[in-house]
N, C-alpha and C positions, 0 to 999 in steps of 0.2 A: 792333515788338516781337513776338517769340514767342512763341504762346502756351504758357500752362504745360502741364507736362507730366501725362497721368493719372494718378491714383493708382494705382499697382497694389493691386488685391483681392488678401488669400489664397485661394488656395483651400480648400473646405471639406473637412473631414474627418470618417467620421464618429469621434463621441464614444462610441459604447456600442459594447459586441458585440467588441472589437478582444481584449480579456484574452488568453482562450481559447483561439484562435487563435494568438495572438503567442508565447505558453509553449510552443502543439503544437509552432511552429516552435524553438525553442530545441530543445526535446528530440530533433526530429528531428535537428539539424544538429550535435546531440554525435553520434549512433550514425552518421551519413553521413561525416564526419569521422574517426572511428574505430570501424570496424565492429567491433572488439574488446571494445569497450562492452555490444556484445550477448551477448557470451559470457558475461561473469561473472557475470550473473543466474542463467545456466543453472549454472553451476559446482557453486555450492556445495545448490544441492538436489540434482542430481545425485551428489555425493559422499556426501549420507544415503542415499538411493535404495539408492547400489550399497550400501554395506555393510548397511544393512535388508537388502535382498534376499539376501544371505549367512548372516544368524543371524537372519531372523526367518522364521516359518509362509511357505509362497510364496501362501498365500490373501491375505493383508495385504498383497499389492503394490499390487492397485488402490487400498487405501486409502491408502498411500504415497503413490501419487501425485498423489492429491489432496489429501492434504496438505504435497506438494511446491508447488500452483498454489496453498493458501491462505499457505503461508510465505513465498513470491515475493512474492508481495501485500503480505502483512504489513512484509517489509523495504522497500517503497519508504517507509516511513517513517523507516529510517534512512539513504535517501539525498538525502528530504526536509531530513532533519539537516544535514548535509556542506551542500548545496548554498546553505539557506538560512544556514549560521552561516558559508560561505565569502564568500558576498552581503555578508552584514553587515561580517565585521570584517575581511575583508582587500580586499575590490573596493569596498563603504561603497556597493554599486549599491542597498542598503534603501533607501537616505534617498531616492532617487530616487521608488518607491512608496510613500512614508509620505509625497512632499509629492504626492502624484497624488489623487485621488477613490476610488484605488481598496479603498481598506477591506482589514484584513488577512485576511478570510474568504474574499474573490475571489484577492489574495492567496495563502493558504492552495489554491484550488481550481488557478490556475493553476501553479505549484511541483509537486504535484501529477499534473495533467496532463504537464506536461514530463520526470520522471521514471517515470510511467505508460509513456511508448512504448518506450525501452529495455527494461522489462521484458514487453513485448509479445510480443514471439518465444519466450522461456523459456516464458509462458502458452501461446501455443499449438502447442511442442514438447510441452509436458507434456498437453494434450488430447488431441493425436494419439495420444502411448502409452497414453491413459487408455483411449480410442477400441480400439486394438489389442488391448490384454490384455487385455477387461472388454468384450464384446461385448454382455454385458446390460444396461451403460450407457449404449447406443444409441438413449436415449427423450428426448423433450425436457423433458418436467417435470422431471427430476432438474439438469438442463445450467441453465434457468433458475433456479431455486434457486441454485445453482453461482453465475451470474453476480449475483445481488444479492446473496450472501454476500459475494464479491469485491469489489463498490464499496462494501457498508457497511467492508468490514475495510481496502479501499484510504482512504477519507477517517478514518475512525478512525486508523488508526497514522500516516497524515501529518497531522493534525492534531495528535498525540503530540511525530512528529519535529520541527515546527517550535515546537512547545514548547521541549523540551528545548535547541534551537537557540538560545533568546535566553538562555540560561542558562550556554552556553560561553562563555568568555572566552575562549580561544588555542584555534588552529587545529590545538596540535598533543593536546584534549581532545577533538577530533571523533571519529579515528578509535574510541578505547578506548571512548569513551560511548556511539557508536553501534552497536557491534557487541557491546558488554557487554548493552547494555539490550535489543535486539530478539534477537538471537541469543537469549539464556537465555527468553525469552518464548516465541519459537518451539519452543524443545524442549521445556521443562517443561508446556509446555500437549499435549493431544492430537489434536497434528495428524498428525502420523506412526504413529499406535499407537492402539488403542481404550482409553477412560476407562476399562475394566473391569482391564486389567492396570496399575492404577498403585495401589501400597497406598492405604486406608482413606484416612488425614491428608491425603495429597498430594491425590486427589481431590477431599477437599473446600475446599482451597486452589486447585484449578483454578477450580472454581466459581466464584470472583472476577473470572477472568480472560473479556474480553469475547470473545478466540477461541475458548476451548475452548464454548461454546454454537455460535462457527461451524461449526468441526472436528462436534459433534454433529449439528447438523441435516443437513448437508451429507452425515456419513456414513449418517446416517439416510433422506436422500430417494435416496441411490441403493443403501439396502439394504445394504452394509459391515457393519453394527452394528444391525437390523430395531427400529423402533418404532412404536408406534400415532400416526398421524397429531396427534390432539391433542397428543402430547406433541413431537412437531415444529412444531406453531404454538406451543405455550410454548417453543421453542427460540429459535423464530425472534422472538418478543416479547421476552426474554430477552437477545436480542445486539440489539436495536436501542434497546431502554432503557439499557442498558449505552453500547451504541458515542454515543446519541446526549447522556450523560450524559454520559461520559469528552472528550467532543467540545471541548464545553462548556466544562468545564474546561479543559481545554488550550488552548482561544482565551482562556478567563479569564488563563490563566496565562503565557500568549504578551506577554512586551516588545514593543510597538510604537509605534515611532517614538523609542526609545530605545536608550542603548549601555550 
């Protein structure tokens, strides 16, 4: 008689750590796929850009254009949208991660990541101009400032997007809700323009809004709009009680594991 055969072992895998990673790969292999992906980030700041640059002061370009890399930012939260309300109701790949360990706030970070690298190029096209026209920009306290403005406003607004994502029903309410809701956010706040040219009322309606503290500090640590340092750490206190409130909510408010 022969003997029985071995069991084959799985092999092992690891269990943590993989998220992160597996997302960057998603997002890379949309822009590798179609490098045209990369474009239209760039697009549509570039089309405020030019016309700003046409009818407004040419002093106010550098600040232009950093508030072209804070509104780039801003909107990966409405491609956070698209992607996760496309996930859910037409590919059903959610339920996939709603029976995983992996919680909707990892989640939330990977979706996130994935559309983070598309708009990776657009960010650092718009540094380089920022670099070129603005040569007193060239210090690094202002840059790092810059960049944790950019991750608190990067997980804020996709935490936003994937809110409002479990709240779509049809794929064909993604486009209009997500270009409605972040579009008007981006312009009525002051990221293109300084807080001091928008009447009285409106100002004090920006106020609510968790970017325009970004738009301020930001233009404030590279000198755009000059403020006393204290009043740049209540800026900066400011957007992160906000970003980390509004956060909050939005994962409150995020359907999961539901249709």
């Amino acid at each position: 008689m022969s003997a029985p055969l071995p069991s084959a072992t799985p092999p092992e895998y690891p269990r943590t750590g993989q998220v992160l990673p597996a997302f960057g790969i998603l997002g890379w292999r949309w822009i590798s796929r179609n490098p045209a992906s990369t474009i239209a980030p760039i697009m549509l700041p570039f089309i405020f850009l030019y016309f700003l640059h046409l009818i407004a002061p040419a002093s106010y370009f550098p600040l232009e254009v950093v508030g072209a890399m804070l509104f780039t930012t801003q909107n990966i939260g409405n491609w956070v949208l698209g992607d996760s309300a496309t996930w859910r109701i037409e590919a059903s790949l959610q339920d996939l991660f709603v029976a995983s360990p992996m919680g909707k706030f990892r989640y939330l970070i990977g979706i996130a990541v994935s559309n983070l690298i598309p708009a990776a190029p657009a960010l650092a096209v718009l540094a380089g101009i920022l670099l070129y026209v603005d040569p007193a920009s060239r210090t690094v306290g202002p840059w790092l400032v810059l960049l944790g403005v950019l991750i608190v406003l990067w997980v804020l607004f996709s935490a936003i997007g994937i809110a409002v994502s479990s709240r779509v029903k049809s794929q064909r309410e993604i486009w209009p809700v997500g270009n409605l809701a972040f579009t008007v956010i981006g312009m009525l706040t002051p990221l293109y323009y300084p807080l001091s040219v928008l009447p009285g009322p409106w100002q004090y309606a920006c106020h609510f809004v968790p970017s325009t503290y970004a738009a301020l500090l930001v233009q404030g640590a590279f000198g755009f709009t000059p403020a006393p340092s204290a009043t740049l750490v209540e800026y900066g206190i400011l957007l992160l009680v906000l970003a980390v409130a509004v956060t909050l909510v939005a994962l409150r408010l995020y359907v999961w594991g539901e249709r």
